[in-house]
N, C-alpha and C positions, 0 to 999 in steps of 0.2 A: 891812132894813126891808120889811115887808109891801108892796104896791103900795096897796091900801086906802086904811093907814097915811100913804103920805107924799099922797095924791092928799086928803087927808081933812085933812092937816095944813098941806099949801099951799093949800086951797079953790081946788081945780083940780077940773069938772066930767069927766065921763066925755067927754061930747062934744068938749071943749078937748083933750082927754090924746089921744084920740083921733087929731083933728085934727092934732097935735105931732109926733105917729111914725107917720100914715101909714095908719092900720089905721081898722076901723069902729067906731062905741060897742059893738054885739055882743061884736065881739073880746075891746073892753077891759072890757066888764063880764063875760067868762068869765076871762080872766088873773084879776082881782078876786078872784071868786069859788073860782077853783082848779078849774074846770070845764077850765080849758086852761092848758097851757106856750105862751107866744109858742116861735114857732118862732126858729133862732139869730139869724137878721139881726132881727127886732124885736127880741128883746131885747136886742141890740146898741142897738138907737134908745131904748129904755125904760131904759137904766142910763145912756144920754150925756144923755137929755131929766133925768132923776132926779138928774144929777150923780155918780151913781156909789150912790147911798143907796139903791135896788132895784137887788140885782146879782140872777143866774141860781137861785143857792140858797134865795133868798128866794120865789119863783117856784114851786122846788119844795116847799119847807114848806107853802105854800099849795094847792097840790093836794094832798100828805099828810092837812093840817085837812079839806080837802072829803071825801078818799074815806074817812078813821074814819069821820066827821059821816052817812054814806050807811052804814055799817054799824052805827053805832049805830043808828039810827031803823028 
């Protein structure tokens, strides 16, 4: 599941998600958007705060969608 996805489907703010595991909203609005992979230990914190429902793969699809999305346009 997307990060987006489950932060969007639990009406978890960027700020709160943030605040959870550690990092800044910067941070977590670039994982979001696939500008950035958390590095291994957050995403360790982001698949235990998620339950398991964003793991590390999901992370990478989302950088994939961002870097086509930059070469489309």
């Amino acid at each position: 599941m997307q990060l987006r996805e489950y932060l969007s489907e639990q009406k978890i703010s960027l700020p709160a998600f943030a605040e959870a595991i550690g990092v800044t909203v910067q941070a977590v609005h670039r994982y979001v958007s696939g500008e950035r992979i958390p590095r291994h230990d957050v995403m360790a914190r982001i698949a235990a705060e998620t339950r398991g429902r964003v793991q590390p793969n999901d992370m990478h699809e989302t950088v994939a969608a961002h870097e086509a999305a930059k070469v489309d346009a």
